[in-house]
DSSP file (Angstrom, degrees, kcal/mol; ACC not computed):
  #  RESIDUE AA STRUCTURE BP1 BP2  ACC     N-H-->O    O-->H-N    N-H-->O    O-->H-N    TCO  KAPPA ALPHA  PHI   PSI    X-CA   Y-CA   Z-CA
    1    1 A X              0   0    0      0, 0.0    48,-2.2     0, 0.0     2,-0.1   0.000 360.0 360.0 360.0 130.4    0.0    0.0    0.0
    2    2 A X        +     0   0    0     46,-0.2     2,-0.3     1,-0.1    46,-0.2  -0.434 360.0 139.9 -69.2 147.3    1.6    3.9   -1.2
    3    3 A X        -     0   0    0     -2,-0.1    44,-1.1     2,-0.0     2,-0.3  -0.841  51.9-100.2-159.5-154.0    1.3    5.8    1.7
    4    4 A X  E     -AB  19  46A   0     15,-0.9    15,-1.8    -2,-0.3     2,-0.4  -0.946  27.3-170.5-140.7 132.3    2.7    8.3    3.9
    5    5 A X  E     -AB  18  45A   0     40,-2.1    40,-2.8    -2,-0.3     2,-0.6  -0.955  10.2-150.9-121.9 159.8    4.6    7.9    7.1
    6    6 A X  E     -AB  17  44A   0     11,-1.4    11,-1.1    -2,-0.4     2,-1.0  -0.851   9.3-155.3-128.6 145.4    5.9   10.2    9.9
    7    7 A X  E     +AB  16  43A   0     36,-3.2    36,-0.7    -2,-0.6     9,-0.2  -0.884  15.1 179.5-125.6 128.9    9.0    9.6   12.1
    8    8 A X  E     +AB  15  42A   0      7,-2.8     7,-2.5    -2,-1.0    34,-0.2  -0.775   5.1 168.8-115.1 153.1    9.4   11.1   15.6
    9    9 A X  E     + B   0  41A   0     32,-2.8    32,-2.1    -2,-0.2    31,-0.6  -0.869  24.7 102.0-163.8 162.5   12.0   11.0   18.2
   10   10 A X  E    S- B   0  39A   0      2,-1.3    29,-0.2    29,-0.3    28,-0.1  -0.481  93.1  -8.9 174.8 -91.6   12.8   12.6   21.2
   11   11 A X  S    S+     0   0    0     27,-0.9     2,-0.2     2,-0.1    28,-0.1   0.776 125.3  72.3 -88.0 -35.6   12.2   11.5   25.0
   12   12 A X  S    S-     0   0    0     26,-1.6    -2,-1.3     1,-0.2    28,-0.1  -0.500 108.7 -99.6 -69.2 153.0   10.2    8.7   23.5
   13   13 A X        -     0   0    0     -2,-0.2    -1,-0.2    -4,-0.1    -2,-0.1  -0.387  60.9 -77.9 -64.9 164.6   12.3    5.9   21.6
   14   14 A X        -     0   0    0     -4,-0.1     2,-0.3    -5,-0.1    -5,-0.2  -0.242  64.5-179.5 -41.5 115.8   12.3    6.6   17.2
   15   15 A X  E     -A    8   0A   0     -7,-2.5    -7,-2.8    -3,-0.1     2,-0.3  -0.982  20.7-146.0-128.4 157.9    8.5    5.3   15.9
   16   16 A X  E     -A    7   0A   0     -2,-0.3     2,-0.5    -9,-0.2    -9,-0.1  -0.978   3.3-158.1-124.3 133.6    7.0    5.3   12.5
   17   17 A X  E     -A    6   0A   0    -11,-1.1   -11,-1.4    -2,-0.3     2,-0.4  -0.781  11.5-146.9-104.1 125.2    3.5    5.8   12.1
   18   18 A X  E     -A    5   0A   0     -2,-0.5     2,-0.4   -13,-0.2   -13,-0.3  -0.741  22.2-175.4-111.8 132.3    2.3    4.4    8.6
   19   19 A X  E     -A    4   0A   0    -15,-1.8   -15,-0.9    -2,-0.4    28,-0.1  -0.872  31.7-147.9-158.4 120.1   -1.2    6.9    6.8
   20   20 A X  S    S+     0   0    0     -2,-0.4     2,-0.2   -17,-0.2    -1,-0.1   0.598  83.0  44.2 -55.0 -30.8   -2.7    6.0    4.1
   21   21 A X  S    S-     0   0    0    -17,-0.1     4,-0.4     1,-0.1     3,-0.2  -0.861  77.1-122.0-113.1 149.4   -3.3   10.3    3.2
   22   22 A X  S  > S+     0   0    0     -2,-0.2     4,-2.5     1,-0.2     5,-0.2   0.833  99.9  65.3 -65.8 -28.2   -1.0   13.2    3.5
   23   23 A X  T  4 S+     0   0    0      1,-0.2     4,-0.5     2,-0.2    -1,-0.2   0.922 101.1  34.3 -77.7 -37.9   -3.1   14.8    5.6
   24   24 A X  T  > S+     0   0    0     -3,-0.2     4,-1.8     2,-0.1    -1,-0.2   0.563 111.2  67.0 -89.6  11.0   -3.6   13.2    8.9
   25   25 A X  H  > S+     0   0    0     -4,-0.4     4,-1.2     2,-0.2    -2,-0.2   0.835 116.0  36.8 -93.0 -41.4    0.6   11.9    8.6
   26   26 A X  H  < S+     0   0    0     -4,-2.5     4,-0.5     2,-0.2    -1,-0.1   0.679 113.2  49.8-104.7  20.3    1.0   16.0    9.0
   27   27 A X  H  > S+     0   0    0     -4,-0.5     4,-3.9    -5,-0.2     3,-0.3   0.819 116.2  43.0 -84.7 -47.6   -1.4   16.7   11.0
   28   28 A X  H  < S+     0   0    0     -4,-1.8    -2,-0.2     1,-0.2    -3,-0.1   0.730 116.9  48.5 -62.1  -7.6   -0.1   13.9   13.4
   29   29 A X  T  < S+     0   0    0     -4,-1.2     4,-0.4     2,-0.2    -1,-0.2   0.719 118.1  39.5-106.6 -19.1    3.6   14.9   12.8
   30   30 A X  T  > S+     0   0    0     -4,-0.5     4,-1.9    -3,-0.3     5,-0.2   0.816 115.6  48.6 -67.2 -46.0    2.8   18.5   13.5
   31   31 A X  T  < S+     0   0    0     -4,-3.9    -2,-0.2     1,-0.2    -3,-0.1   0.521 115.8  51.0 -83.0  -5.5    0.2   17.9   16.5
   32   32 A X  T  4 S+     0   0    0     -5,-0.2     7,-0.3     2,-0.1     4,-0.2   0.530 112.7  42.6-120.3 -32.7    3.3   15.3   17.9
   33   33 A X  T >4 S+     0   0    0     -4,-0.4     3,-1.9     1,-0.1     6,-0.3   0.924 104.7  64.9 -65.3 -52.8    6.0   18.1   17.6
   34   34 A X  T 3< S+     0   0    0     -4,-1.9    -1,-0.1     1,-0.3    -3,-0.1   0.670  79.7  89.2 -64.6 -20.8    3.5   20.6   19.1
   35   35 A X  T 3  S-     0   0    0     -5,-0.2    -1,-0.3     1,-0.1     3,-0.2   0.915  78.8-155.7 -47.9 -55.7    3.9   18.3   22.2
   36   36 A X  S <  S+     0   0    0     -3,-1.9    -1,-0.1     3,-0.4    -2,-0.1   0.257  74.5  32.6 103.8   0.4    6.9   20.5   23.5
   37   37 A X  S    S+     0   0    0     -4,-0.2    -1,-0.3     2,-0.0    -2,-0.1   0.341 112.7  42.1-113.4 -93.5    8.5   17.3   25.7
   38   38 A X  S    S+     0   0    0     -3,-0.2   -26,-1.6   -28,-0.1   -27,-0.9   0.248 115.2  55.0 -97.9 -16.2    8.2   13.9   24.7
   39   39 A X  E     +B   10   0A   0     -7,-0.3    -3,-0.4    -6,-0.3   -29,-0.3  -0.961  42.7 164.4-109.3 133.4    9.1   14.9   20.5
   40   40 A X  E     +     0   0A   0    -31,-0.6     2,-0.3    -2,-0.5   -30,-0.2   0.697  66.1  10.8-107.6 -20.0   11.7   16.5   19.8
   41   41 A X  E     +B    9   0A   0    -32,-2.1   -32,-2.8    -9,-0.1    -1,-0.3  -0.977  54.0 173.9-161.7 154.9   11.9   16.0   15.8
   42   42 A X  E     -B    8   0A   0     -2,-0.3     2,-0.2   -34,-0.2   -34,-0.2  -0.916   7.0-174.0-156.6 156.2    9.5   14.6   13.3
   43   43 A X  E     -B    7   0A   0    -36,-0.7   -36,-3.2    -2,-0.3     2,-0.5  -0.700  20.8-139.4-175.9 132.6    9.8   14.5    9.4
   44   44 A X  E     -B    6   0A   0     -2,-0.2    27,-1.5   -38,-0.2    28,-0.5  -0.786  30.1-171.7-103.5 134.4    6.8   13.2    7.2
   45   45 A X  E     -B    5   0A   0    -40,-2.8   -40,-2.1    -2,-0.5    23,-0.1  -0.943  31.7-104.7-119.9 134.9    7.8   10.8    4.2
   46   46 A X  E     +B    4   0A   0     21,-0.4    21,-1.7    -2,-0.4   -42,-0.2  -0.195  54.8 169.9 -40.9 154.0    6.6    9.2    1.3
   47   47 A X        -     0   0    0    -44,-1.1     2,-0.3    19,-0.2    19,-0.2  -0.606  34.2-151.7-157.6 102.5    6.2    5.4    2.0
   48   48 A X        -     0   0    0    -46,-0.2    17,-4.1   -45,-0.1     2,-0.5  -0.602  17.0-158.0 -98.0 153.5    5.0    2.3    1.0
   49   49 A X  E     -C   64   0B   0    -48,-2.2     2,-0.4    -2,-0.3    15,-0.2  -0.992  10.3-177.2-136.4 116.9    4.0   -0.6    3.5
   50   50 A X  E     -C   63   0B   0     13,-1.8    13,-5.5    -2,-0.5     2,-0.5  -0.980   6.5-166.9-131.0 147.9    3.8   -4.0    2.7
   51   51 A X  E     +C   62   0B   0     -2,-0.4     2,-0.4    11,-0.2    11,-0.2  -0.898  11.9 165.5-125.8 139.7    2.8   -6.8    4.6
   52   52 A X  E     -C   61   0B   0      9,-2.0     9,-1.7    -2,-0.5     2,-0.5  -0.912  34.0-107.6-144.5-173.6    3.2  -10.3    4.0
   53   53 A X  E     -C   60   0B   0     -2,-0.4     2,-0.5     7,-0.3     7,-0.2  -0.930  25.3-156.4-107.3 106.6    3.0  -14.0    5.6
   54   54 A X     >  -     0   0    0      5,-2.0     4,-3.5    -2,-0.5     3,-0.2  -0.873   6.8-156.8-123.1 127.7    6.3  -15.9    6.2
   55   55 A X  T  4 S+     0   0    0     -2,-0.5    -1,-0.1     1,-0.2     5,-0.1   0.421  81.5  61.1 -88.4   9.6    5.7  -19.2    6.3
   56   56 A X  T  4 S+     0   0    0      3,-0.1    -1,-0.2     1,-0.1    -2,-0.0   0.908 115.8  28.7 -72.6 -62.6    8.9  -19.9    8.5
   57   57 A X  T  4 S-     0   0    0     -3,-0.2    -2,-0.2     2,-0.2     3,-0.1   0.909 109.8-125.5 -86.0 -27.0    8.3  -18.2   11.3
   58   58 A X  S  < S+     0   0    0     -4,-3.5    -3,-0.2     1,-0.7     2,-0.2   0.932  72.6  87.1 101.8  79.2    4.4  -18.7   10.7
   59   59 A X  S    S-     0   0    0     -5,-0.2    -5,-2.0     2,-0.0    -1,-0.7  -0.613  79.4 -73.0 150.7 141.4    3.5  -14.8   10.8
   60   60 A X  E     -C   53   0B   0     -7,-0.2    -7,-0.3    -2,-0.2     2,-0.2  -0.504  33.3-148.5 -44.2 119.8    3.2  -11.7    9.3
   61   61 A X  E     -C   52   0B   0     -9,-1.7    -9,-2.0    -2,-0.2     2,-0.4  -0.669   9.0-157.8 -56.6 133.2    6.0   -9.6    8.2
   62   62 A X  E     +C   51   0B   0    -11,-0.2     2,-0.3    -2,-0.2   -11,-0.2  -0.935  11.7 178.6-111.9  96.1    5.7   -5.9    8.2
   63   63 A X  E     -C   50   0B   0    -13,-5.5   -13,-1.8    -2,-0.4     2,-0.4  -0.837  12.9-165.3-117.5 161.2    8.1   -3.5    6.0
   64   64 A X  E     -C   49   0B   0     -2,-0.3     2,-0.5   -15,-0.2   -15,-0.2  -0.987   5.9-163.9-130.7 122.3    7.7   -0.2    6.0
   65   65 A X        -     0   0    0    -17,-4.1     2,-0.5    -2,-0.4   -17,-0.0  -0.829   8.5-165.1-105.3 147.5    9.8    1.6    2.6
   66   66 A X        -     0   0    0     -2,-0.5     2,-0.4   -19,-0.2   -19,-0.2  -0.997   7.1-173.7-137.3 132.4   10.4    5.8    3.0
   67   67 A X        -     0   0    0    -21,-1.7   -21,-0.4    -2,-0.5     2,-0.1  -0.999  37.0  -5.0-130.2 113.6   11.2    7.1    0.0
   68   68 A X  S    S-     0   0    0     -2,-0.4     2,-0.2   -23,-0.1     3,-0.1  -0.303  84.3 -35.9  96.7-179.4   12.4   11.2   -0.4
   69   69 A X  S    S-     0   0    0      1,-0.2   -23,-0.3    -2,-0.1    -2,-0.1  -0.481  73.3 -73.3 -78.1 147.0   12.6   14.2    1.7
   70   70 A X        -     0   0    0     -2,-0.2    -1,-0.2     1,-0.2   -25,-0.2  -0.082  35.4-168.0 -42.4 157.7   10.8   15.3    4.0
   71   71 A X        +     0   0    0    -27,-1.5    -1,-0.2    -3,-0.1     3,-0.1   0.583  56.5 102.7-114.7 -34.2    7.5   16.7    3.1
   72   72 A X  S    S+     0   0    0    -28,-0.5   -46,-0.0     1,-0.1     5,-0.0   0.227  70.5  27.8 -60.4 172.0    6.6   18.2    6.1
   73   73 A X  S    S+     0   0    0    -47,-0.1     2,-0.3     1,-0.1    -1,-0.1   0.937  81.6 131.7  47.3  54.9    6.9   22.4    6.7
   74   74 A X        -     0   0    0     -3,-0.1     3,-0.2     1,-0.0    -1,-0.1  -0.906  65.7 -71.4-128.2-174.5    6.5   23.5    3.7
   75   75 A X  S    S+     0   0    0     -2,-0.3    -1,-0.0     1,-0.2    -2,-0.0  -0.264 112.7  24.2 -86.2 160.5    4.4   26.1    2.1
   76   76 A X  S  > S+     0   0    0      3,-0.0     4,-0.5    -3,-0.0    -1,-0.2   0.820  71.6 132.8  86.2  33.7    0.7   25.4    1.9
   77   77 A X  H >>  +     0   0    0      2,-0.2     3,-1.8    -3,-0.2     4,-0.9   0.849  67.0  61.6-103.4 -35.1    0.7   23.1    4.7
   78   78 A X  H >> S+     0   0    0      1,-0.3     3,-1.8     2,-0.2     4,-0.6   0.936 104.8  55.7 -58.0 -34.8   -2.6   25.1    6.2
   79   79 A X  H 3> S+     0   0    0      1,-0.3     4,-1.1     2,-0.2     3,-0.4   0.775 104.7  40.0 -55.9 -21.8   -4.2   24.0    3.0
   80   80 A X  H << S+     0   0    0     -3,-1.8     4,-0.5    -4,-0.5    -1,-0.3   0.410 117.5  59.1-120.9  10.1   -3.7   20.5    3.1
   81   81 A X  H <X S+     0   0    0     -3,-1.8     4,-0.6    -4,-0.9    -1,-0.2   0.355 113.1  48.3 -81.8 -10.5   -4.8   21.3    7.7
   82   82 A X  H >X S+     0   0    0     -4,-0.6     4,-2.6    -3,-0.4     3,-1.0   0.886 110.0  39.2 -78.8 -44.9   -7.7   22.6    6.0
   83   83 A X  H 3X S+     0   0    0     -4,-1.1     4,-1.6     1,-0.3    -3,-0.1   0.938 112.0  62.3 -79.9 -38.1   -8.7   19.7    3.5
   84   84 A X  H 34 S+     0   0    0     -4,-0.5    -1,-0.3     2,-0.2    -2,-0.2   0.818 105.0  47.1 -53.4 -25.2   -7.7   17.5    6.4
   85   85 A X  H X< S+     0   0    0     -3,-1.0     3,-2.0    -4,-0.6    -2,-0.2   0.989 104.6  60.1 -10.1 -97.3  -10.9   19.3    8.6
   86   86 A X  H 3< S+     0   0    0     -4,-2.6    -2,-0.2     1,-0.3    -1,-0.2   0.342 107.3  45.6 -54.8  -1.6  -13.1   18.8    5.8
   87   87 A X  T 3< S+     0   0    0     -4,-1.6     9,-1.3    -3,-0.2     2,-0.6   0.311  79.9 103.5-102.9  13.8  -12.6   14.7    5.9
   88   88 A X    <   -     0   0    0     -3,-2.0     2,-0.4     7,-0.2     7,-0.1  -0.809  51.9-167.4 -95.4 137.4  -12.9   14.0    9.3
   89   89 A X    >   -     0   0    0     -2,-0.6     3,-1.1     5,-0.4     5,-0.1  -0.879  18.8-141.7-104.0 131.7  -16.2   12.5   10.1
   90   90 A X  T 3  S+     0   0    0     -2,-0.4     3,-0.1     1,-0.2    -2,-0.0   0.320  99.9  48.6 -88.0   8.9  -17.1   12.2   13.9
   91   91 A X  T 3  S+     0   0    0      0, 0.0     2,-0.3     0, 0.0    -1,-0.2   0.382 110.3  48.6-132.0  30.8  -18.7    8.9   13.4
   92   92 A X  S <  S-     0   0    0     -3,-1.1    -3,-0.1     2,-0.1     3,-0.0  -0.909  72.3-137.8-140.9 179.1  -16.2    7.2   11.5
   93   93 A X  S    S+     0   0    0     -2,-0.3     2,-0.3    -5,-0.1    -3,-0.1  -0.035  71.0  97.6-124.0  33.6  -12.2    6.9   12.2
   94   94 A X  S    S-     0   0    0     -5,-0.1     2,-0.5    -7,-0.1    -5,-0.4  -0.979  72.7-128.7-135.3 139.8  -11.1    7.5    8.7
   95   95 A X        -     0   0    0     -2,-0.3     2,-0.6    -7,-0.1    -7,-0.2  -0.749  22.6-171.5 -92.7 113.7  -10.1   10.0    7.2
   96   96 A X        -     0   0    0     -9,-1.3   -75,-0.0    -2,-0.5    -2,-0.0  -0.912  31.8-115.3-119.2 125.4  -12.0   10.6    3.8
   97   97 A X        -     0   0    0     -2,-0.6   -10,-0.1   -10,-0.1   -13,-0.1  -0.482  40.0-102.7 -70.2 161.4  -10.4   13.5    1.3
   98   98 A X        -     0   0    0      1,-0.1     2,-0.5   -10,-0.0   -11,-0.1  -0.152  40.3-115.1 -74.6 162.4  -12.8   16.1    1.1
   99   99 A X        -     0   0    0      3,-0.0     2,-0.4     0, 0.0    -1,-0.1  -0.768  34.5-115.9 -90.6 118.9  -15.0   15.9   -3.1
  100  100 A X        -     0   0    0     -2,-0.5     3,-0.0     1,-0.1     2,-0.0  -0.594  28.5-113.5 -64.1 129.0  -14.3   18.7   -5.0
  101  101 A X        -     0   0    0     -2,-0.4    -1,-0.1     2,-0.0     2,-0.0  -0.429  33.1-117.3 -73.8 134.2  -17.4   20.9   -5.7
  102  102 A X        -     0   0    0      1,-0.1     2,-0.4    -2,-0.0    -1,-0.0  -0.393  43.8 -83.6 -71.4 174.7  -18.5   21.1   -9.3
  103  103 A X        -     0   0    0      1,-0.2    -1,-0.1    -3,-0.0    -2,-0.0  -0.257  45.2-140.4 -72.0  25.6  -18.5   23.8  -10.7
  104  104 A X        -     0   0    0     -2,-0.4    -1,-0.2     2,-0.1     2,-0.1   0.227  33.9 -74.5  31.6-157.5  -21.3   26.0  -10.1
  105  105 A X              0   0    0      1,-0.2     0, 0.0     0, 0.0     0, 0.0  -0.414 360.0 360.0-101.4 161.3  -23.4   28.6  -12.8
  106  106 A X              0   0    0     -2,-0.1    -1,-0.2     0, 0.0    -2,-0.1   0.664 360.0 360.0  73.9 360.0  -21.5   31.7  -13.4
């Protein structure tokens, strides 16, 4: 699966957090910075995650591939805190991007 992931460290050990949209991997890597202790650095990356079943140890294998520069800080980032806004549903726990409105008259 293409994705996005974000990688913190700081007083907690180094994690990476695997999101399927750009938008909640910099909201969480922004709202996890914004912490002011327990992260001390963050950087959100392209990523792909694959998982597969290895029949040796008789269990799923997890890789996680991070591909580029960071993505995170750069300009326009309120836009894509905005569009993240406009998908959150309070009765679901998924993140849906927002539809683009057709175009209207006029």
């Amino acid at each position: 699966m293409h994705g996005y992931v974000v990688g913190m460290d700081g007083q907690l050990p180094q994690m990476w957090v695997f999101f399927e949209h750009i938008e909640p991997a910099l909201v969480f890597g922004r709202a996890g910075r914004m912490s002011g202790y327990d992260i001390s650095g963050y950087g959100v990356y392209e990523a792909a995650r694959e998982v597969r079943y290895d029949e040796r140890s008789q269990r799923e294998v997890h890789t996680l591939y991070v591909a580029g520069e960071s993505l995170d800080r750069r300009d326009g980032e309120a836009k894509v805190f905005n569009r993240w806004v406009r998908g959150c549903d309070p009765e679901s726990s998924q993140f849906e991007p927002p539809r683009r409105q057709a175009a209207g008259p006029g």
